[in-house]
C-alpha positions, 0 to 999 in steps of 0.5 A, a space after each residue: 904857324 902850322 896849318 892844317 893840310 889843304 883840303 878841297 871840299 865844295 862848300 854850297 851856296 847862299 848867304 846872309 842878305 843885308 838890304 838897305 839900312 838907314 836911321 829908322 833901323 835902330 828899332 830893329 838894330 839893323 835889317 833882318 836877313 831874309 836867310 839862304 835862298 839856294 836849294 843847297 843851304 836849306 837842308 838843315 844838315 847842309 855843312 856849315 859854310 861861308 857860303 851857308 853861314 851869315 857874314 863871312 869876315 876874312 884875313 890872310 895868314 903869313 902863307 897868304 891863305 884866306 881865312 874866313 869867320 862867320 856864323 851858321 846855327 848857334 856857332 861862330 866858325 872858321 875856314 880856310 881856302 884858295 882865294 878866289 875859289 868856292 872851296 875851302 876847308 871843313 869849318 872849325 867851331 869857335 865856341 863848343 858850346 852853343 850860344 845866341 850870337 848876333 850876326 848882321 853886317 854891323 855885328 859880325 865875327 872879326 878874325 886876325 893874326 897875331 906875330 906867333 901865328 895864333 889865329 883871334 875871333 872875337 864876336 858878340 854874344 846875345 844875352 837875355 835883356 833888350 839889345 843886350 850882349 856880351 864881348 866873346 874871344 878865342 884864340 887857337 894856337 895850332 893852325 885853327 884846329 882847336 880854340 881855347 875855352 871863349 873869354 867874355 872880355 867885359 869886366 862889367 856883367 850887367 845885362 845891358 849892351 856890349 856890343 858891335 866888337 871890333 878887333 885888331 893886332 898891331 904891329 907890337 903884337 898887342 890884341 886891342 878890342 873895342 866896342 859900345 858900351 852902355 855901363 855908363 848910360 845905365 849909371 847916369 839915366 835919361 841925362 846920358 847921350 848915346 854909348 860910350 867905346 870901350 876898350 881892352 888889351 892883351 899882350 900875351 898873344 890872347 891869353 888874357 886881357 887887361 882891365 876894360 878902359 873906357 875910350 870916351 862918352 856919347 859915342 852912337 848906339 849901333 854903328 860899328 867901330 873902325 880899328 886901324 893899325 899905325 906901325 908898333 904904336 897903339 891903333 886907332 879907332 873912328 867912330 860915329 859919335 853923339 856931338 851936341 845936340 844929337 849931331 852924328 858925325 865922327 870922331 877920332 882917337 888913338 887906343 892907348 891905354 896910359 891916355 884913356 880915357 880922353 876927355 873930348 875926343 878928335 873931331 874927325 868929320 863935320 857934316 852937321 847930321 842932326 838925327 835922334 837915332 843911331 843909322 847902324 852905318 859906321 866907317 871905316 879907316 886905313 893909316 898910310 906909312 906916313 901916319 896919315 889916316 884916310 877915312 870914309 864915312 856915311 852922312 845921311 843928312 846936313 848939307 851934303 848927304 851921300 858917302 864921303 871921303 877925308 883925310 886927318 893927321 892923329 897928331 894935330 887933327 888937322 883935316 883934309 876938306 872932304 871928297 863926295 864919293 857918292 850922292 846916289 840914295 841907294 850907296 852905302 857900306 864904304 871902305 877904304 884902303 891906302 895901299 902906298 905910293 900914294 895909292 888910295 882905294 875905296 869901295 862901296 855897295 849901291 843899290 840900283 834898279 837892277 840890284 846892287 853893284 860893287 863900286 870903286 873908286 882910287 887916287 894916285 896922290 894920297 887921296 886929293 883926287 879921285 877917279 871916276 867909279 867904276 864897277 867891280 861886280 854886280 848881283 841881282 839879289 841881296 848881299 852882305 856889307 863889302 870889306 876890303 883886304 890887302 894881301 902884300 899890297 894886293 887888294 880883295 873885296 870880300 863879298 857874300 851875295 845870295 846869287 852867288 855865295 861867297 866872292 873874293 874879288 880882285 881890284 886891278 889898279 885902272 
């Protein structure tokens, strides 16, 4: 991959602020974003930044740069700099013509790889229309100086709800997005329960994609989807699905075309959350070498509330019995990632009386058991969603607070 030549610009400070979210959300799909509170960031010709702009969302390149996607204005962009540095390339615009684009801690750009070294964006535009949207990607195959032309990846174009796009590159090089959709919902009326996860895939390296596919009915409405790889087989996704009646646990699915859609899919949790609403509070999933996915999730109800931890084999769907990572009212935004040799890490962010802390928490053996958490970092102010990166086997949190912008933040193993 040819990349730009290093550059060392200082890029200001101040990010998205994403608060405390639960179910009575969905009215408003998720809490709004007090905006940049440094001096810097409210110059309306501040440059755009991952310090200034809204839900920076990382990858590493094949050299191990850090590349960040995020939004600021009416554009999504990317950047790239020196990991654990507030200094970082002056931003590229994604898409060259200005357009709405939804950026809260559920709904925000997604950046990757692919095998040929193009640089994948893929984000979620606002259309006219109540909760409406429509899946945008772009790719640049020169280093990230210059994007293609954006695609808008839903085939159907009514102006409802495509929304909360994720995305990912296996490793047989194919692009998979997925994300919520409601064609089906505006098909069948009042009788349909929640969205349904839709699907679709490009094999040539971004520069079209196939018909979408439907992955499965009654997913919820606004909890993002969690994507991921398992070797050269097609990915797989967990999301928070609508189990009768308006129970809101998880389900499972492998994202191969030539089996979808799925008639019922994977029970992946079962924590019994009765609750008309979405919570806008998805998962998040890492597949370990042994083809065993380790999942995190949120209940905020049922006999157990808090944040959780469990494994499931894709090929049976036998399940591990779940872990309480956290009950404290304040915990929220987990992610987990299996690292090998049984190493298992999860994080998430806790609001406390102070502010809100970076939590973690690891296993030694695949996840049976778990050490005490431990704080990873702090801030007095609000922050953005933590998600977590692994760069040959070295694990970051990527993390935007308003104290202190845009963070990349080691975890040492204990």
């Amino acid at each position: 991959m040819r990349a730009p030549a290093p550059l060392r610009l200082a890029l200001l400070l101040s990010p998205l602020v994403a608060g405390p979210v639960t179910a009575a959300s969905h009215g408003g799909h998720g809490a709004a974003a007090s905006g940049p509170t440094l001096a810097q960031c409210q110059d309306a010709a501040a440059l755009p930044s991952p310090h200034c702009g809204r839900t920076p969302t990382p990858a590493f390149d094949a050299q191990g740069r850090l590349w960040l996607a995020f939004v600021q204005g009416a554009h999504v962009y990317v950047t790239y700099g020196a990991d654990g540095d507030n200094r970082f390339a002056p931003a590229v615009a994604v898409n060259p013509q200005a357009e709405s684009i939804y950026s809260d801690g559920e709904n925000r750009p997604k950046i990757a790889f692919t095998p040929t070294g193009s640089l994948v964006v893929s984000w979620t535009q606002k259309i006219p229309g109540a909760y409406a949207g429509d899946i945008r990607f772009a790719r640049a195959t020169d280093g990230g100086q210059h994007f293609d032309a954006p695609l808008t990846v839903n085939d159907d174009r009514a102006p409802i709800s495509h929304r909360f796009d994720s995305l990912i590159v296996d490793g047989a090089g194919r692009i998979t997005l997925a994300w919520i959709d409601k064609r089906d919902l505006a098909a069948a009326g009042r009788t349909y329960a929640g969205a349904a996860i839709y699907t679709a895939v490009s094999t040539d390296d971004g520069a079209s994609f196939a018909p979408n596919r439907k992955v499965a009915d009654h997913s919820c409405e606004c909890c993002r989807i969690a994507l991921a790889a398992d070797g050269k087989r097609p990915p797989l996704a967990l999301w928070r699905h609508v189990f009768p009646v308006n129970v809101r646990d998880h389900a499972l699915a492998r994202l191969d075309p030539a089996a979808l859609p799925i008639a019922a899919p994977m029970r992946a949790s079962d924590d019994g959350w009765v609750i008309e609403g979405c919570p806008h509070h998805g998962p998040d999933l890492s597949v370990d070498a042994d083809g065993q996915a380790h999942m995190v999730w949120f209940a905020g109800g049922g006999p157990s509330p808090g944040l959780h931890y469990g494994r499931i084999d894709p090929a049976t769907g036998a399940r591990s019995a779940p872990v309480r990572l956290s009950g404290q009212p304040g915990a929220s935004r987990p992610q987990v990632r299996a690292l090998g040799n049984g190493r298992v890490v999860v994080a998430w962010k806790a609001l406390q009386p102070d502010g809100t802390v970076l939590l973690v928490r690891e296993s030694a053996d695949g996840g049976r058991h778990f050490t005490p958490e431990r704080t990873l970092a702090r801030t007095a102010g609000g922050s953005d969603h933590p998600l977590m990166i692994v760069r040959q086997g070295e694990l970051f949190v990527s993390w935007q607070t308003q104290a202190d912008g845009y963070r990349l933040i080691p975890v040492p193993a204990p």
